[in-house]
Every structure is written in structure tokens, then in C-alpha cells.
N, C-alpha and C positions, 0 to 999 in steps of 0.2 A: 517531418523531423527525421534525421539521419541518427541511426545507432552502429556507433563503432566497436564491436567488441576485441579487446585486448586480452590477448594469453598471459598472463604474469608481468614478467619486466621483457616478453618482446621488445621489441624497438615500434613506438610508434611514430608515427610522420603524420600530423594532422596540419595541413598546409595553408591551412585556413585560418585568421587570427578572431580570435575569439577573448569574448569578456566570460570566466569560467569560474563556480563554485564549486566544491570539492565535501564530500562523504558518503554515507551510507544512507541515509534516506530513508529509513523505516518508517514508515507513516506519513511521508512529508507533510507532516505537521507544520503549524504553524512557525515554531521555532524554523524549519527546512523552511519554510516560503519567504523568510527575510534575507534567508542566502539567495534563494532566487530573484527575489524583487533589485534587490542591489545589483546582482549581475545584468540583470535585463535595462536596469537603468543604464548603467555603465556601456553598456551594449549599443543601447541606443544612443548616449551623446557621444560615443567613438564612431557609430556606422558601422560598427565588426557585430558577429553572430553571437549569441551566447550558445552557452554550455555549459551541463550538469556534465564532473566527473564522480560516480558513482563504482561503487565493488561488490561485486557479487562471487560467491558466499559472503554473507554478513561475517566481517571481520573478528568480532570477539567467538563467532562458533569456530574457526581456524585458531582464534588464540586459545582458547579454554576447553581444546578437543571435545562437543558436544554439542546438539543442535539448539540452536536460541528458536523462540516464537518468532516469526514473520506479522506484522499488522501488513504487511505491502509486501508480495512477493514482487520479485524484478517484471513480470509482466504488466502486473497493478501498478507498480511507480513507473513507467514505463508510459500505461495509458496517460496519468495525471500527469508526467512531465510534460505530455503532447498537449494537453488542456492548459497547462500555463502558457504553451506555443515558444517553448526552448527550442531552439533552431538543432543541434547537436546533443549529443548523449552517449558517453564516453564509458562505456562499462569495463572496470578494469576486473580481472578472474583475479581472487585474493586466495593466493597460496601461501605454503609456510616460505616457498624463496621469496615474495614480497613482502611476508614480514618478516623474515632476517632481514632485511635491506638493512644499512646505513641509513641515516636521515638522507644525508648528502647524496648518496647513492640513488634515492626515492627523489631527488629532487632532480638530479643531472637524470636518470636513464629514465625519467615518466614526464614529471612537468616537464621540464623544459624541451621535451619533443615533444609541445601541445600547440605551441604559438599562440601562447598568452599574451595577453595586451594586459591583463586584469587576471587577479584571481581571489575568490570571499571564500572565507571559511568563518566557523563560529569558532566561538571562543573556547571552547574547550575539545576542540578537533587535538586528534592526536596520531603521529604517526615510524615511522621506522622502527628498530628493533624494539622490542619490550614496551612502544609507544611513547618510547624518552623522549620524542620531539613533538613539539607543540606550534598554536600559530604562530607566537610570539619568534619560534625557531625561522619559520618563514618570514617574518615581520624583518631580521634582524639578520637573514643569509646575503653574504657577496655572494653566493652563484645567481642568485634572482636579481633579474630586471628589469620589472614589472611591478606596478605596487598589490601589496598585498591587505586586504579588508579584511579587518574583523568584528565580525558582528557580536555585538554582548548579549546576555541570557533574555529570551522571549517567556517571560513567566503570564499568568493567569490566573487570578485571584491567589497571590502570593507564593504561587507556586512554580517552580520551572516547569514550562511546558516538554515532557520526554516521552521516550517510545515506554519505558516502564510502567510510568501514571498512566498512558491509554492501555496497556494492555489490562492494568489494574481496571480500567474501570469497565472496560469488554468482559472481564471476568465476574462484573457485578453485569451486567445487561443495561449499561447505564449508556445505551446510545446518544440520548441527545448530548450528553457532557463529551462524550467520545469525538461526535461530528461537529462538537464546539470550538474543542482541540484542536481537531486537523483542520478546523476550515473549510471540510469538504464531507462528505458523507463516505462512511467506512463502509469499502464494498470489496467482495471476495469475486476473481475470474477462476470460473472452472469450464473444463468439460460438460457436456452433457450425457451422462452415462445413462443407462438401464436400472432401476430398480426392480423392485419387488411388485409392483404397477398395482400396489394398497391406495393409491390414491384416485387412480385412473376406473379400478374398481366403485369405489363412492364416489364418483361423480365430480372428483376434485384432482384431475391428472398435474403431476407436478411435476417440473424439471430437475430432476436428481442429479447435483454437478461434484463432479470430482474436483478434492483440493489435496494440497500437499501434508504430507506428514508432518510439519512444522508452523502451520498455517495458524496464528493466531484464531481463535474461535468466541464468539460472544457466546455469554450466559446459553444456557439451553431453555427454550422456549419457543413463543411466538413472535415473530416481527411484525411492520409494516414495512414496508420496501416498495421496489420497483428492479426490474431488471431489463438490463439495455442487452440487445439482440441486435447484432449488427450494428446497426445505427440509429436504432428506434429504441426509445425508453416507456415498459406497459409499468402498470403498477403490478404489485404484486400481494403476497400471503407468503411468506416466508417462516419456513420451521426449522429449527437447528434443533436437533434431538436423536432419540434412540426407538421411537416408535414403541412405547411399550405397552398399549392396547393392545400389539398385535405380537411383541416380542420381548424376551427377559433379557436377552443379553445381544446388545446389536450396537455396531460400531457407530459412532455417530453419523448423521449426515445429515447436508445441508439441501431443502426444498424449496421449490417456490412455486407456489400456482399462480398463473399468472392471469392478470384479466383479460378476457377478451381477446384470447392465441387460440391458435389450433392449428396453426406450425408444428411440423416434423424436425424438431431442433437437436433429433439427438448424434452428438460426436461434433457437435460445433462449441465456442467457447463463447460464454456471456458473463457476463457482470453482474451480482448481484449484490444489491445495493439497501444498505438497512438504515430506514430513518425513526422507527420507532419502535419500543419495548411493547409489545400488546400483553400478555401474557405468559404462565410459567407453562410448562407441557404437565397433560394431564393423562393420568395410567384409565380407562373408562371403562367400565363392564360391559358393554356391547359397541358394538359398528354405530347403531343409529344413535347413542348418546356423543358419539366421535361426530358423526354428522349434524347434530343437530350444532352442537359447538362450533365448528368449522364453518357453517352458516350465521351464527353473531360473529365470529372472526369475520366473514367476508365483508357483513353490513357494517363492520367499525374500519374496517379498511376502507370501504367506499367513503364512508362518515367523515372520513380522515384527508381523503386528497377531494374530497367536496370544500373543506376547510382551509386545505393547504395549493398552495402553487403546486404544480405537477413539474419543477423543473429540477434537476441537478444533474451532477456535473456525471 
């Protein structure tokens, strides 16, 4: 997969004709995969490449000076666009000079140096100054010519499926409705930094990964997971919490012990991947009540992928 990255309204030259869907992609959710499936269709009975054009900073934190939640940072939608196997990926830098644009202006100085064949957007895509243009605006311009797809609302049990409703429900710990949503399993790339090595000490060493200030975060608690290393996916013991056995006031962080590693993974970046809510985190009067816990955690996580396929994305 090639990634293009664009500075603003530079001038781009992508010389390649492409069948291409156009947003921001948070979660590519469900709702996002029907822009994709229509492009890749189109893609394939033209014989031209697709392509996701995508913006990074998420456009409403430029519009409404403040940072928005991420469920998908640009690395994370990035990996999953490689998984649906989008041939290009067009990341445009969303500043305040591309949202003053003109619509018109957003249309001659960006698409139209894309070498469109095809372009899908949903239905309530919006874009140029104040967002006063819409698809229908592209549906309905003499500069374009190329047709333009609009896809109508992907709801799920009566509800529009949005990046909002998933974070809503990461805020409740309610992964499986989460990973129903997206279609795919809600998983966070970090770093592997250094801890406090409170785990490494009990006998439970865990990869402590650095995430971004803005990074959507599930409920705090215990997971099930798995996390991909490279190119290999282990299961895992996933904790998102503040360790408070051990500490009153500690920033959160995200853990994973993983099974069956003993790989030196630290300052490399993994995936970690959450498929199930196990439980809430628990404050314990000693170490050995922490251990003996974290050993029925491990036996319901084994209990769990004895049960379950070991495969995702």
C-alpha cells in the first residue's frame, strides 16, 4: 500500500487513476467500510487502483480549536486500510488554510489533481469554508468529471452507526457492541516503553505501551485481548488502569501480559487488541491477593481463546 502524504492545498500530482473515497475515518467503522467496499468495487470493474483520501488532524479539532478523542489514530487506520488491501492512501494535513478553502477551490486545487475515475463519499460528508458544502455539492459541480457515489446512513439496530456511539460505548467497557460496530476489533498501536516493572516483579511482566494524549481509551479495567508483534498475534491479559494496589494517583496506562513471549520488545510498536471486558480493576491489600486474581484472569483468558478462534484482524 503506498501513502501519500499532503501538506495543505500543496499541489498534488497523483498520476495514477484511481476509483477513491474521501473522509476522516475514525474508527473505520462500519459505516467507513461501505465507502470502501463501493470504491474497491468500482476499482475493480474499471481495472484502476483504489484509494482512501483521508485528513489528518481530525478536522473538527482544527475547526472547534480543541482536541477531539481518536478511536483510530492515523497509524491504526493506516494498518486497517492495508487489511482491507486499498492499493493508495492519500493523507491530506487539515489546516485552517484548507478549511478557509472555497468549496470550488477544495475541488480544482485537491481532487481534481487526484486522477479520479470514481469518487464515494457518505452522505453527510462535508466540506470547504464553515463546511457549507456537501456531497450533494459534488453530486451537482461542473468542475467534476467523474461520477460521484453517495452512500446513505449504515445504522444498526435503529441507530446510525458513528464515531460518537463507539466512543460512548468504550466509555461503558462494552467491547463486544464496540467490535460489532467497527466490524473489526478496537485495538490501540503504541510504543513499548519502561514501567515501573510491578509486574515483572510478580511474575506477570507486561508490555507497558505508550499512546497519544488524545487516544480514545476503554472503561478501566481488565481485558481479553491479543497483541500482534510484528507479524505474529499472542493472546493476551490486558489492563487499562491506574495500578492502585500499588499507587493513589497514577496516570493511566495501558498493559498487556502476553502468553507465552519472552521477547525483549521494548521501543518497538504493537497492536494491542481488545476482544473482551473480563473485569473492573480492583484496589487489593496485599501483592499475593493481586496474584492470586491475575491467576483466575489468566485461567479465563486461556478458558476464552480455548472457546474462541484465535484469529483477527
Amino acid at each position: 500500500m503506498q501513502v501519500i502524504y499532503v501538506n495543505g492545498v500543496e499541489k498534488i500530482d497523483q498520476d495514477k487513476p484511481v476509483s477513491a473515497c474521501i473522509g476522516h475515518f475514525d474508527g473505520v467503522h462500519r459505516g467507513h467500510q461501505a465507502l470502501i467496499n463501493d470504491t474497491k468495487r468500482i476499482s475493480k470493474e474499471l481495472n484502476i487502483l483504489s484509494a482512501v483520501i483521508t485528513f489528518d488532524p481530525d478536522p473538527s479539532a482544527v475547526l472547534n480549536h480543541q482536541q477531539t478523542k481518536l478511536i483510530t489514530t492515523l497509524n491504526e487506520r493506516l494498518a486497517i486500510f492495508k487489511e482491507f488491501e486499498i492499493d493508495i492512501v492519500i493523507v491530506i494535513k487539515f489546516d485552517n488554510e484548507i478549511a478557509n478553502q472555497e468549496p470550488n477551490e477544495f475541488i480544482i486545487k485537491v481532487l481534481n489533481h487526484l486522477n479520479l475515475r470514481s469518487l464515494t463519499c457518505g452522505f453527510d460528508f462535508t466540506f470547504g469554508y464553515l463546511g457549507k458544502a456537501t456531497a450533494n455539492t459534488l453530486l451537482n459541480s461542473e468542475l467534476i468529471d467523474y461520477p460521484i457515489n453517495i452512500i446513505e446512513e449504515v445504522s444498526y439496530q435503529g441507530r446510525k452507526i458513528s464515531s460518537t456511539w463507539i466512543n460512548e460505548l468504550l466509555s461503558l467497557g462494552n467491547i463486544k457492541m464496540v467490535n460489532e460496530l467497527l466490524n473489526h476489533p478496537f485495538a490501540i498501536i503504541g510504543k513499548v516503553v519502561k514501567g515501573h516493572q510491578v509486574g515483572k516483579k510478580l511474575n506477570f511482566p507486561t508490555a507497558n505501551i505508550e499512546y497519544i494524549s488524545n487516544q480514545s481509551l476503554p472503561k478501566i479495567g481488565v481485558y481479553i485481548g491479543q497483541v500482534k508483534v510484528k507479524d505474529h498475534i499472542y493472546s493476551a491479559m490486558i489492563n487499562v488502569g491506574n495500578n492502585p494496589t500499588f499507587y493513589n494517583d497514577h496516570k493511566i496506562t495501558i498493559e498487556a501480559h502476553i502468553l507465552n513471549f519472552s521477547e525483549d520488545i521494548y521501543d518497538i510498536d504493537i497492536r494491542v487488541i481488545f476482544l473482551s471486558y473480563l473485569r473492573e480493576e480492583i484496589k487489593f491489600d496485599s501483592a499475593d491477593q493481586l496474584v492470586k486474581q491475575l491467576n483466575d484472569d489468566l485461567n479465563s483468558v486461556k478458558s476464552y481463546f480455548d472457546s474462541h478462534s484465535n484469529n483477527s484482524l
